[in-house]
C-alpha positions as CSV (number, residue, x, y, z in Angstrom):
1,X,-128.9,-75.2,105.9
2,X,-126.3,-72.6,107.2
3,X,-126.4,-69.0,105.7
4,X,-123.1,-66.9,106.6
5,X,-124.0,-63.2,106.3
6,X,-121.5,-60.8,107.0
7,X,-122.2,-57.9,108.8
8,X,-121.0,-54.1,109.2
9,X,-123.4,-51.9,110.7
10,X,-126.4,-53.7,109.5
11,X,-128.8,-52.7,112.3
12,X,-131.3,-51.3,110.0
13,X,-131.4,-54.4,107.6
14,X,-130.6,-57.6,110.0
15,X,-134.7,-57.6,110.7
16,X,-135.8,-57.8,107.8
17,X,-132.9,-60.3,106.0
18,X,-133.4,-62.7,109.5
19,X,-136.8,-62.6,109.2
20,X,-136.7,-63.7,105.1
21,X,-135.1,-66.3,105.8
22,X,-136.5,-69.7,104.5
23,X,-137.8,-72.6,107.1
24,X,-134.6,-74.6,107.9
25,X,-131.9,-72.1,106.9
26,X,-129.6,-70.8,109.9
27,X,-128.4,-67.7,110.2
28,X,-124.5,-67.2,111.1
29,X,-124.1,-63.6,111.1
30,X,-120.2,-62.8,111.3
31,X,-120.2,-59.5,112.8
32,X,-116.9,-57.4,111.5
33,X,-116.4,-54.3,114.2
34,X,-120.1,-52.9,113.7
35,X,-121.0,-50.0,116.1
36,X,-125.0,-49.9,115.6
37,X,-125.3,-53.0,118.0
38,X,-125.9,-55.4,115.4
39,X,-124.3,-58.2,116.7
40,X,-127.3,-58.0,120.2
41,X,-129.8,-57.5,117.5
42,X,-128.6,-60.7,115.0
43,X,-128.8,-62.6,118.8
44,X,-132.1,-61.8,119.8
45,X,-133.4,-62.8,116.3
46,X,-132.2,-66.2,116.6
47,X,-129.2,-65.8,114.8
48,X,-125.8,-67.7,115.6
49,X,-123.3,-64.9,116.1
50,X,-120.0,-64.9,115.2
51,X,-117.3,-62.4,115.9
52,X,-114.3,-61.4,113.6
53,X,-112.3,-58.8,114.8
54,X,-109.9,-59.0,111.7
55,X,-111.4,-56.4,109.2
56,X,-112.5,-57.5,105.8
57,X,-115.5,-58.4,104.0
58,X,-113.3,-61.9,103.2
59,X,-111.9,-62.3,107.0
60,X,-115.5,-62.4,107.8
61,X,-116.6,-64.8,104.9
62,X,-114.5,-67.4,105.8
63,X,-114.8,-67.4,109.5
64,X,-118.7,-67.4,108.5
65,X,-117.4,-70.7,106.6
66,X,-115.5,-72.3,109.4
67,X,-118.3,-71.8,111.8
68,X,-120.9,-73.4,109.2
69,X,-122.0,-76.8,109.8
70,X,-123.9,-77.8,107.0
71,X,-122.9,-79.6,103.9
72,X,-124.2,-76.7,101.6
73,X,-123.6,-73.0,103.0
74,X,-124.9,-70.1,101.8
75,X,-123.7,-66.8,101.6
76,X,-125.2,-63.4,101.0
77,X,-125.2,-59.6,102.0
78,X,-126.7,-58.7,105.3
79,X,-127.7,-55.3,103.8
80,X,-131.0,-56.3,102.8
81,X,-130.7,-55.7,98.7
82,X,-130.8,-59.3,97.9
83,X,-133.8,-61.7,98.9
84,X,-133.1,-64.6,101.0
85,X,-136.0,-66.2,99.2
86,X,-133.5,-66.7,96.3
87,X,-131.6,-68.9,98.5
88,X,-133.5,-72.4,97.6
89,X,-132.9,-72.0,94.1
90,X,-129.0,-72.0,94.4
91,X,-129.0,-74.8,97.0
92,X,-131.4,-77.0,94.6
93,X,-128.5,-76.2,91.9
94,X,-125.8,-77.9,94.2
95,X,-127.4,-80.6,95.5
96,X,-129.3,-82.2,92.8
97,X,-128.4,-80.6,89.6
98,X,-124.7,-80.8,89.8
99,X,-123.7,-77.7,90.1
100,X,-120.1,-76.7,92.3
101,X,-120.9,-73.4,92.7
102,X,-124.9,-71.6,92.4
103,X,-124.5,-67.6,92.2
104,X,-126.4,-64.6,91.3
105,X,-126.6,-62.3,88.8
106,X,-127.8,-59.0,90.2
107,X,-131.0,-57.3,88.1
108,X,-131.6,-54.0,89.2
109,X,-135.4,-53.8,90.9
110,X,-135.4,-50.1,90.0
111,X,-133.5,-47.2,89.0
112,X,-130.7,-45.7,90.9
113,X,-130.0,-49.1,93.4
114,X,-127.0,-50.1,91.3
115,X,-124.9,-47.0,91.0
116,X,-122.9,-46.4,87.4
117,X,-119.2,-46.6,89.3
118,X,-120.2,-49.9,91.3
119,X,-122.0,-51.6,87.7
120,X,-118.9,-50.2,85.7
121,X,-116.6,-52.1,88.0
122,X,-118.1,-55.1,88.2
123,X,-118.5,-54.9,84.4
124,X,-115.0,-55.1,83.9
125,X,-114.4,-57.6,85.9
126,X,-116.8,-60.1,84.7
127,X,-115.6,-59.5,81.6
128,X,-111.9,-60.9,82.7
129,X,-113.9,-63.7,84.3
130,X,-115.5,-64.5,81.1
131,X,-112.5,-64.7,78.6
132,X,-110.6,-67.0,81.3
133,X,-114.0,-69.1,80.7
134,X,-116.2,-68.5,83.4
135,X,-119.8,-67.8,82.3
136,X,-120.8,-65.2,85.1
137,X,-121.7,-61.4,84.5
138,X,-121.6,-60.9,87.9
139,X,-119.0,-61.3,91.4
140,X,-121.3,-63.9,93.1
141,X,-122.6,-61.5,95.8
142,X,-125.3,-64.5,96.7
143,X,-123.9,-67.6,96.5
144,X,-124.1,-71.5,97.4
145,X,-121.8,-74.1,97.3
146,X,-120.8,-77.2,99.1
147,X,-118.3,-76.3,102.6
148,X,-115.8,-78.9,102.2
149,X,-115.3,-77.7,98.7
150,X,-114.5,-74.3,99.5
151,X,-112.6,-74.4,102.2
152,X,-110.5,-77.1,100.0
153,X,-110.4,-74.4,97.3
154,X,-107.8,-72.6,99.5
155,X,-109.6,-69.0,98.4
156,X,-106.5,-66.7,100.5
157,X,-107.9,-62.7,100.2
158,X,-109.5,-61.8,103.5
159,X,-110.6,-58.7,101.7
160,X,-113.1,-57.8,98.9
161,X,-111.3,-60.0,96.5
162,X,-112.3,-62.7,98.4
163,X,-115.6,-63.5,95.8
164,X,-113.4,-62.9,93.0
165,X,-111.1,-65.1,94.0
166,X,-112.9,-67.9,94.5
167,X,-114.6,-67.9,91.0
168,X,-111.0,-67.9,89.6
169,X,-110.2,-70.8,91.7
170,X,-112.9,-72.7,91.0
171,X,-113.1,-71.8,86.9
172,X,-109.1,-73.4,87.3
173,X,-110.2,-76.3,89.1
174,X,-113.1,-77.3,86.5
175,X,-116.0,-76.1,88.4
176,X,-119.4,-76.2,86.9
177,X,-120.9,-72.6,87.9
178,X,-124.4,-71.6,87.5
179,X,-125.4,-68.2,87.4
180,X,-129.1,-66.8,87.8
181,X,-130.7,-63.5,87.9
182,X,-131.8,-62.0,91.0
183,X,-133.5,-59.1,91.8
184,X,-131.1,-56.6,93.7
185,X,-132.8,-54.0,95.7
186,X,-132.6,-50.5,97.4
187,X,-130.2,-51.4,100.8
188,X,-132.6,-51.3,103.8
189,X,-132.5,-47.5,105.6
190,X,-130.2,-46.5,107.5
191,X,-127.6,-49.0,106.3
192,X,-124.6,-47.5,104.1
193,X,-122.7,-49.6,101.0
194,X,-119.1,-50.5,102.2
195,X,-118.3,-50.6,98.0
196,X,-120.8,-49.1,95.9
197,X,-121.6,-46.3,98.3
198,X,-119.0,-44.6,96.6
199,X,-116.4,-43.7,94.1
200,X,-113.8,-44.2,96.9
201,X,-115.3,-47.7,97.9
202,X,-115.7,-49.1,94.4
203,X,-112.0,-48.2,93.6
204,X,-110.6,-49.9,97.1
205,X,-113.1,-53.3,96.0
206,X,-111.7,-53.5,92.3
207,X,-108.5,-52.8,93.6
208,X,-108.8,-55.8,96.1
209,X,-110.4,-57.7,93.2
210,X,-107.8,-56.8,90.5
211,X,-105.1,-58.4,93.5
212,X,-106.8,-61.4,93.4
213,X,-106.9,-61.9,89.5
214,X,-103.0,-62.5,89.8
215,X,-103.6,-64.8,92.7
């Protein structure tokens, strides 16, 4: 089972996330112009590394994608707030419960990980997602879903509309979705949020995701 994590400076986390994985799953960590020597640390972990030197959390998403292997692929943050034990339940959903797309629904662990701007955003948004018929409350930050089926899904923003995206698509082509709470955690130290970090980055996300609703 191949698990794309892309990566931006995730020296501080990549030990912890690698080492959570479950038996079997495979770590393709799609390194995105990190400077903290993550890519040397995702290697000698025993992960496969993959380089993408076009900028974007969906540039590295889908070269994640092309360099999976496995029928099912997974997908989640390499920052270490979500639990790669989580992982099996989404796959189960896709392969024998007949599910097209498994994601999560994040559940703050505590207080202050999810910061108002970040949860305001993503409120709105899932709401749009909703009223075209979608039931998520969330943008899919863990995900699994069968390769083929994505990469036939034709999901074009190499940015961080790329999630957003691909639940349009697939709530247009008939998908059945599953959504399921997962704890979301404090990012490991050392590690800073590309989006929910701050106002600025939460405003450059929705506006990527807000592109994407009119794709």
């Amino acid at each position: 089972m191949d698990v794309v994590l892309p990566c931006l400076n995730e020296a501080g986390a990549l030990p912890g996330v690698l080492g959570g994985l479950p038996s079997g799953y495979r770590a393709i960590v799609v390194d995105n112009g990190s400077s903290d020597g993550s890519p040397a640390i995702a290697a000698r972990l025993g992960a496969l590394v993959v380089i993408e030197n076009h900028l974007g959390y969906g540039a590295a998403v889908h070269t994640g994608l092309e360099a999976a292997t496995s029928d099912v692929v997974c997908f989640i943050d390499a920052d270490g707030s979500l639990d790669p034990g989580d992982l099996p339940r989404l796959v189960a959903e896709v392969r024998t419960e007949g599910a097209d797309l498994a994601v999560g629904r994040r559940v703050p662990a505590e207080r202050g990980v999810w910061p108002w701007h970040a949860r305001a955003g993503n409120l709105l948004l899932a709401t749009v997602l909703r009223r075209q018929g979608l039931p998520v409350h969330d943008i899919a930050p863990i995900r699994a879903v069968r390769r083929q089926a994505l990469l036939d899904l034709g999901v074009a923003d190499r940015a961080f509309g790329y999630p957003l995206e691909m639940l349009i698509k697939a709530g247009r082509a008939g998908w059945r979705v599953r959504e399921f709470d997962v704890p979301y955690g404090r990012r490991a130290a050392g590690t800073t949020s590309k989006v929910s970090g701050s106002v600025r980055g939460t405003a450059r996300a929705v506006r990527d995701m807000v592109k994407a609703l009119g794709s």
